[in-house]
N, C-alpha and C positions, 0 to 999 in steps of 0.2 A: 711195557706197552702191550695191551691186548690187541692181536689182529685175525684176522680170518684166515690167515698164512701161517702155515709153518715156517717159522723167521730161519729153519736149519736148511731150507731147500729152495732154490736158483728158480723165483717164477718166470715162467718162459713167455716171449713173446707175446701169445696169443693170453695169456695167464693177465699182461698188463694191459691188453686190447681188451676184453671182459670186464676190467678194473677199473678202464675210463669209460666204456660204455654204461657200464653200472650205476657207477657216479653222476654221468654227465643225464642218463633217463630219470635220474630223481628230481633235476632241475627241474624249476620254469623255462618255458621257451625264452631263449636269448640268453640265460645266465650261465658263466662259467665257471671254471673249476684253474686252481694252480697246479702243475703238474706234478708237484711234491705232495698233494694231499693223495695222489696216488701212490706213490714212493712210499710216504709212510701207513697205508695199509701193507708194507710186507716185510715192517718188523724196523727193528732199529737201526738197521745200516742202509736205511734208506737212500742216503746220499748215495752209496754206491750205485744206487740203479737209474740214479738219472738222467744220466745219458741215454741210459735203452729206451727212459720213460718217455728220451722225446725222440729218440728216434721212431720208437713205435706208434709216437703221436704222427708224425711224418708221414711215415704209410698211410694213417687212416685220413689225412688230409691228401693222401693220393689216391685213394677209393672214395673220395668224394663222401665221409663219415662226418669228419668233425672240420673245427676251422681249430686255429693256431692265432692269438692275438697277441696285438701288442698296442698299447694305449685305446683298446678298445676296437682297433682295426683286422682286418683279415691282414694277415701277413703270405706272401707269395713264394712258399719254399723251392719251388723252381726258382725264382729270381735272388732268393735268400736262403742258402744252405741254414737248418736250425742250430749245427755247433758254433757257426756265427753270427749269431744273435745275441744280442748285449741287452741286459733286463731283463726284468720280469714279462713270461709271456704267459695264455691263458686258452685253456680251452674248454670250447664249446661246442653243441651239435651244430654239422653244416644247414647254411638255410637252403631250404627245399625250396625249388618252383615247380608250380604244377605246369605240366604240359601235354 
């Protein structure tokens, strides 16, 4: 598998925050991305990093970045830690209101 990663070295944090940002600016407004189509931009042992991939998704759903779905809903990670999350979840950029 061809990636933009070197698959020998540990992306960091802010390496997978770029990764979904990247990803999720190529969309149309509203659509999202699986958290694994970022995992696998960083090589074959993708699985390994998906835990960090959602916890790093978690942060940016606490900087008010992106949302966290599930069946197409915002899901509440204050209300619902994301390691206990059962399914497929899905992220998107947060919607903005002007003020």
């Amino acid at each position: 598998m061809k990636t933009r990663w070197n698959e020998h070295e540990e992306p960091s944090n802010k390496d997978i925050r770029d990764e979904i940002l990247r990803f999720l600016l190529m969309m149309k407004p509203g659509e999202s991305i699986c958290p694994s189509d970022i995992g696998r931009t960083f090589g074959s042992k993708w699985r390994e990093l998906m835990i960090t991939v959602r916890e790093v998704a978690s942060d940016m759903v606490r900087d008010g970045v992106i949302e966290i779905t599930q069946n197409g809903e915002a899901v509440d990670i204050d209300e619902r830690k994301i390691e206990t999350l059962k399914g497929p979840i899905r992220l998107r950029l947060a919607k903005r209101t002007l003020t």
